[in-house]
C-alpha positions in Angstrom: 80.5 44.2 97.9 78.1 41.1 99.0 76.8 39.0 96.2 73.5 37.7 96.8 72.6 34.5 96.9 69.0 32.2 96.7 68.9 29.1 99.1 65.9 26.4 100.0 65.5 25.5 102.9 62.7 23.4 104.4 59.8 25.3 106.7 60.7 24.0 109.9 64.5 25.5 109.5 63.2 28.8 108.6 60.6 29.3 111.3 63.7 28.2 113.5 66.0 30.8 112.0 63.3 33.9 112.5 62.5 32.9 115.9 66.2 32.8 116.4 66.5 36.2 114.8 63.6 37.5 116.9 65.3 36.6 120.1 68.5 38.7 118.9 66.4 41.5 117.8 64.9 41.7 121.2 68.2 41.7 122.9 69.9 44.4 120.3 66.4 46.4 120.0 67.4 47.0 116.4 66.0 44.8 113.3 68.2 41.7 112.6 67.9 39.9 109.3 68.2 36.9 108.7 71.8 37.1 107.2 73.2 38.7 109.9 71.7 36.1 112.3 73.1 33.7 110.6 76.6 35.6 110.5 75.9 35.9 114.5 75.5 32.1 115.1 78.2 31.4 112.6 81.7 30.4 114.6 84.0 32.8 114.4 87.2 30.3 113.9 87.5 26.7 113.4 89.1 26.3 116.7 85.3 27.3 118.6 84.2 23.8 117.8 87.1 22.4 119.6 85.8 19.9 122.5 82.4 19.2 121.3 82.7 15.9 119.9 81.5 13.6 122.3 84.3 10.8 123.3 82.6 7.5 122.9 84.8 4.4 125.1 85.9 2.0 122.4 83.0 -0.8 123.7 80.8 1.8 123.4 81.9 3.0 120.2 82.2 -0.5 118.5 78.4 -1.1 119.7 77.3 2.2 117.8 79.2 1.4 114.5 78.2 -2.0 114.1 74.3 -1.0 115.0 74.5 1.2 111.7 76.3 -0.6 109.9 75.3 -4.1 108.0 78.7 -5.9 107.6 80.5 -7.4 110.1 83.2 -4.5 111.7 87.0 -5.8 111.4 88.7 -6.4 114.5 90.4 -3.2 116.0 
């Protein structure tokens, strides 16, 4: 049984998600909703967004950190 559910989400992220659902309905040539185009970009296991973090060097990194942060960064 699926329990329905009422979200808010802001304009520009719905447009986004019915042109995204769109582009699936064109390649399934069947309606798509909007729940099961977001069940279809959902990742199936944790492990899909293995390798996606992007490796920073540590100079790199330090420069990023202290750049949003406003106290001083300890010493690594």
């Amino acid at each position: 049984m699926t329990t329905l559910k009422t979200i808010k989400i802001s304009e520009e992220n719905y447009k986004w998600l019915v042109g995204y659902a769109g582009k699936i309905q064109e390649e399934l040539k069947e309606p798509v909703s909007l729940d099961r185009a977001l069940t279809l970009l959902r990742p199936k296991k944790i492990s899909s967004y293995a390798g996606i973090w992007k490796e920073f060097d540590d100079k790199k990194l330090k420069k990023v950190l202290k750049r949003g942060w406003k106290w001083e960064i300890p010493s690594f």
